[in-house]
C-alpha positions as CSV (number, residue, x, y, z in Angstrom):
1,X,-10.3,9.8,-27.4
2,X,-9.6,7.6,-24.3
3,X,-13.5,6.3,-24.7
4,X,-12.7,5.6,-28.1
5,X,-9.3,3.6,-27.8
6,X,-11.7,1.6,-24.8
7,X,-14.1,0.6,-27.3
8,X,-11.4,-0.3,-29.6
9,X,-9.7,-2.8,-27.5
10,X,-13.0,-3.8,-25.6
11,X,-12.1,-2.1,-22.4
12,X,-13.9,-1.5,-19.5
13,X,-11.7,1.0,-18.0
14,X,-7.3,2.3,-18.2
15,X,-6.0,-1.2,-17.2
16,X,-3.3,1.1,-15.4
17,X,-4.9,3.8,-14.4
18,X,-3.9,4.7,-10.3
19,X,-7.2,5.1,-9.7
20,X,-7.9,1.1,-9.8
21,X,-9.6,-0.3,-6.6
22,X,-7.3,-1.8,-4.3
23,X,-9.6,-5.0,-4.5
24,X,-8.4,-5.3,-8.1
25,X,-4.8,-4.5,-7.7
26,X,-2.6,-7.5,-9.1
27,X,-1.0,-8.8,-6.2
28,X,2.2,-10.5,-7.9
29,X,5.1,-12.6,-6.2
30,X,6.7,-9.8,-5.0
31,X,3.8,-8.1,-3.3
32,X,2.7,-11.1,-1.8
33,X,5.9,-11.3,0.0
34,X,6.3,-8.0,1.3
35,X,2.6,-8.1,2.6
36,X,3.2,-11.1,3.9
37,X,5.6,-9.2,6.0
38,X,3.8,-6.3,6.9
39,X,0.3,-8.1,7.7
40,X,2.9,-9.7,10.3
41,X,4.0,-6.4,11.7
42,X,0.7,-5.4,12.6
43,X,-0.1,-8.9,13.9
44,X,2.6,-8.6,16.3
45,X,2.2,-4.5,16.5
46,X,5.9,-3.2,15.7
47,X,7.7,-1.0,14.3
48,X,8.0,-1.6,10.8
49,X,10.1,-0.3,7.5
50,X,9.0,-1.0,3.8
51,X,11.7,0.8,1.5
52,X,12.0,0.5,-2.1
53,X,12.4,3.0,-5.7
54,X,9.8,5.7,-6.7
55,X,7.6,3.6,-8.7
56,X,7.7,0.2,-7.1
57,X,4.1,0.0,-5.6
58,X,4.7,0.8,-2.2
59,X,1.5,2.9,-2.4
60,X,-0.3,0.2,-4.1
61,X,0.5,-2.1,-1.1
62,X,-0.1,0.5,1.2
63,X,-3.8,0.8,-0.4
64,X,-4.0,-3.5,0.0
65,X,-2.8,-3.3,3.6
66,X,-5.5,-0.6,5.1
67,X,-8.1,-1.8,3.0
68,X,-8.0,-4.9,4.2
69,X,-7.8,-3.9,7.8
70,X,-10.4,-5.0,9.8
71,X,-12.0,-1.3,10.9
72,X,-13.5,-3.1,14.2
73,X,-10.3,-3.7,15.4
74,X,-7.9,-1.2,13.7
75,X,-7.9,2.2,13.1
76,X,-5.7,3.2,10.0
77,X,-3.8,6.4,10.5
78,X,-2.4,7.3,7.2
79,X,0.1,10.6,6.5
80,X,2.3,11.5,3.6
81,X,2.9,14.9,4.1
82,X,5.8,14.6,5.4
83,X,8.0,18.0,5.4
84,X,6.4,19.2,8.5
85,X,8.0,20.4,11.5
86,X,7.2,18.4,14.7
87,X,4.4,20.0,16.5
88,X,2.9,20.3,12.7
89,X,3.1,16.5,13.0
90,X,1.6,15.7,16.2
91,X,-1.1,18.4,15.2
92,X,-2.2,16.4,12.2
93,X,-1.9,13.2,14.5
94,X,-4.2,14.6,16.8
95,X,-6.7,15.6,14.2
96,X,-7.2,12.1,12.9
97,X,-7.9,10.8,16.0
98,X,-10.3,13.0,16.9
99,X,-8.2,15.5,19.8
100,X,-8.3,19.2,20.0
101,X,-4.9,21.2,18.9
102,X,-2.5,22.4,20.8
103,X,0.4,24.5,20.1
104,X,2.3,23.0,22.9
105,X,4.4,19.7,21.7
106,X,4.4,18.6,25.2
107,X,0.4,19.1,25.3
108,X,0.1,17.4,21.9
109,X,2.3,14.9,23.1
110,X,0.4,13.3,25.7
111,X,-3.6,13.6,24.6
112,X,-2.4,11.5,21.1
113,X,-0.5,8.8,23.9
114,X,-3.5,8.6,25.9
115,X,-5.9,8.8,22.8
116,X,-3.7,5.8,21.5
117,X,-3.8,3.9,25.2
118,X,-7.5,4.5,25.8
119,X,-8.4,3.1,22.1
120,X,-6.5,0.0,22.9
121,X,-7.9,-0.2,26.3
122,X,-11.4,0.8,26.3
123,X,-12.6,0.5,22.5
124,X,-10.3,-3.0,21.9
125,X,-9.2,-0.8,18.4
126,X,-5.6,-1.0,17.6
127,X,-4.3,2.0,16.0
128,X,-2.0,1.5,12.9
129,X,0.1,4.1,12.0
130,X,1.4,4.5,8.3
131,X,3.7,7.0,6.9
132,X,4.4,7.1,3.2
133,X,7.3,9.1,2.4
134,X,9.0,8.8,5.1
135,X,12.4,9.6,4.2
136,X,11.3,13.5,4.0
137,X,10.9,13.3,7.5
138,X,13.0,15.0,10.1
139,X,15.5,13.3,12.0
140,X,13.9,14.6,15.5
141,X,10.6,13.6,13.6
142,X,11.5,9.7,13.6
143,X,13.2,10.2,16.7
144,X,9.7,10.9,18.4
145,X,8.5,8.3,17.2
146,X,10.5,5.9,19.3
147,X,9.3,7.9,22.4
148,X,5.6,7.7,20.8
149,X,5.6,3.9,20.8
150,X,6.8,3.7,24.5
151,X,3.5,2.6,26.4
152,X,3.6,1.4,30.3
153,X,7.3,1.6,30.2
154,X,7.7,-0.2,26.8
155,X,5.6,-3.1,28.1
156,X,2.9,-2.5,25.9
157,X,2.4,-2.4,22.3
158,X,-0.5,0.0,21.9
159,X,0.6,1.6,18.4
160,X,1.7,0.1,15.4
161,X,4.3,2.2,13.1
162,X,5.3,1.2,9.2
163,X,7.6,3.3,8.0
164,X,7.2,3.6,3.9
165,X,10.4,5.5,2.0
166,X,12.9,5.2,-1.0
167,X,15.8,3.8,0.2
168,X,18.0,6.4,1.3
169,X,15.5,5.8,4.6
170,X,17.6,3.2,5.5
171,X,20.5,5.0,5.7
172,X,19.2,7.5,8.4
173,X,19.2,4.6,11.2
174,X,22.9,4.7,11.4
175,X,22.8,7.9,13.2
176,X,23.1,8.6,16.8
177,X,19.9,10.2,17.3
178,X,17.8,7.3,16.0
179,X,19.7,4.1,17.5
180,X,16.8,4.3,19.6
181,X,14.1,4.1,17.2
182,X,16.8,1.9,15.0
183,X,17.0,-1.1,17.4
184,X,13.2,-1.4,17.7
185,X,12.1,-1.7,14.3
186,X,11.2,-5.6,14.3
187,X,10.7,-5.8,10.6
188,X,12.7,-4.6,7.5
189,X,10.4,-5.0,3.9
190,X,12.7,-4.5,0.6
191,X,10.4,-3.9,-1.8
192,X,12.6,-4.9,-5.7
193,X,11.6,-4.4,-8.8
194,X,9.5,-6.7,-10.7
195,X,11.5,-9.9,-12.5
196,X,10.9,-10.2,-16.3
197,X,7.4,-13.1,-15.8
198,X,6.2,-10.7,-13.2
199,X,6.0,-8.2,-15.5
200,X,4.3,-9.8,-18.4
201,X,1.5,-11.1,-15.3
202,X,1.1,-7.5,-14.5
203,X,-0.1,-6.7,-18.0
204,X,-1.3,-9.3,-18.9
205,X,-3.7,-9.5,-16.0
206,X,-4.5,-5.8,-16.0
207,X,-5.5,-6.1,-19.1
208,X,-7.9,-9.5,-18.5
209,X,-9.0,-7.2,-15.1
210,X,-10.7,-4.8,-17.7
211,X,-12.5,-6.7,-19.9
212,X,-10.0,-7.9,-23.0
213,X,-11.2,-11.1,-24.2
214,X,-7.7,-11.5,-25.9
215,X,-3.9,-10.8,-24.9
216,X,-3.3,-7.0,-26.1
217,X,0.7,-7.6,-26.1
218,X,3.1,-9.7,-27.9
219,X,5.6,-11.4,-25.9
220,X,8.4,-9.1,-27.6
221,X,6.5,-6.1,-26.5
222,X,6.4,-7.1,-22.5
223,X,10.1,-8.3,-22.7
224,X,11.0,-4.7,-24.6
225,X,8.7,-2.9,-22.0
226,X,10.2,-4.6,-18.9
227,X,13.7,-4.4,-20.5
228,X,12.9,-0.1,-20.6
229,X,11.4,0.2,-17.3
230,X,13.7,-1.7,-15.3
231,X,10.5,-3.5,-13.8
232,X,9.8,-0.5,-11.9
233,X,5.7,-0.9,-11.9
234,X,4.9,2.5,-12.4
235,X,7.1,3.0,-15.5
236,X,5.6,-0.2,-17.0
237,X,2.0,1.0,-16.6
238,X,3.0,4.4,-18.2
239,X,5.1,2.7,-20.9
240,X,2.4,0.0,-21.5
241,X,-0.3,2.5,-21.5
242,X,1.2,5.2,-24.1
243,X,1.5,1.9,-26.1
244,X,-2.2,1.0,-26.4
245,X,-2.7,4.8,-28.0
246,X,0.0,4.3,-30.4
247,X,-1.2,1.0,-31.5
248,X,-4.9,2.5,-31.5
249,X,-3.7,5.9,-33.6
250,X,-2.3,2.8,-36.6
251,X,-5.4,1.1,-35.9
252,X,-3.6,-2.0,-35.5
253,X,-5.1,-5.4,-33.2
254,X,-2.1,-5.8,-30.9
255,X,1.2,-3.9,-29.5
256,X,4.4,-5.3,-30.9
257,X,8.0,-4.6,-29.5
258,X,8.2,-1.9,-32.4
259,X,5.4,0.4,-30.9
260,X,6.7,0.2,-27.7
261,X,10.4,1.3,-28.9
262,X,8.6,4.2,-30.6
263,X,7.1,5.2,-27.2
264,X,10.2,4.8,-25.4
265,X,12.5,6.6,-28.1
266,X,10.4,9.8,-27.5
């Protein structure tokens, strides 16, 4: 069926599909600001927290952000499995870069620091750590991490750290335990959902990204789409998506506001 509806609309692929190359990912308004911001965390290697909703394309920025890291100079450490306990943390640290595994926290501790020191040092690679998810972690968790980024007593910025969460991340700095970690985070990245022209972009050039020749959706449908998902990303690719396969199943040319209100009424 799906390469059926593809030929129907002249498709080259599932213009939302999550498996879309992050060299074809629409990089809208929003995105381009909160990149902005993070390609300026690791230029001036912080510590760094990018909050927003489920759905908002923190992941897809994410994906932009490492793939577009220069792998000469940076090594992308990426984790989202994040209900661990500590040592299970710095165990899965010390696998991606390369260390042996210890059961000892202290042990664990300082081969990833002077794994970290002697990349920066001796290989001239930066290492950029990024944790998706991160409002899952434990308190002591993000409280390590403060003690992690403490190089030549916190004269040297050998390890980059973005933070990625929902927004009840945010929240978790007011406690006592993390003030540390709290006062040296140099950048804060809101990431909002999309703005009404943002969202008819999105489709719009999603759609163009796959091949249509013509516009797919009526004006009426992207404003009733956006209006449904809130502008959350993720909701409009699954909205606009379960569109195109009602309009296919009527054999009709393009999707009007009325098959989207028939998805969303479900």
């Amino acid at each position: 069926m799906i390469k059926l509806m593809l030929s129907y609309f002249n498709l080259t692929g599932l213009p939302f599909d999550k498996e879309i190359p992050a060299d074809q990912l629409v990089l809208l308004p929003t995105f381009e600001a909160a990149l902005s911001s993070v390609n300026l965390l690791i230029a001036t290697r912080g510590i760094g927290v990018m909050t927003g909703k489920s759905g908002t394309g923190k992941s897809c920025l994410i994906r932009i952000l490492l793939s577009g890291l220069n792998k000469g100079l940076y090594k992308p450490l990426y984790f989202c499995h994040t209900t661990v306990s500590t040592v299970e943390f710095y165990s899965n640290l010390s696998v991606s870069l390369g260390l042996e595994v210890s059961s000892r926290k202290a042990a664990l501790f300082r081969a990833v620091k002077e794994r970290i020191l002697s990349l920066n040092k001796t290989s001239r690679v930066h290492p950029v750590l990024v944790i998706d998810e991160a409002h899952l972690l434990r308190n002591e968790i993000l409280a390590e991490l403060r003690m992690l980024s403490n190089f030549e007593i916190d004269s040297y910025n050998a390890l980059t750290i973005l933070l990625c969460g929902q927004e009840n991340l945010r929240q978790k700095f007011g406690l006592t335990i993390l003030e540390s970690l709290a006062n040296s985070i140099t950048i804060n990245v809101p990431l909002d959902s999309l703005k009404e022209e943002e969202t008819y972009s999105y489709i719009e050039q999603r759609i163009k990204t796959m091949g249509a020749g013509k516009p797919l959706f009526t004006k009426p449908a992207m404003k009733f789409i956006h209006q449904a998902s809130g502008g959350i990303i993720r909701s409009i690719g699954n909205i606009a998506m379960a569109s195109l396969y009602k309009v296919y199943e009527q054999k009709a040319q393009m999707v009007e506001a009325e098959h989207v209100k028939m998805v969303v009424s479900r």
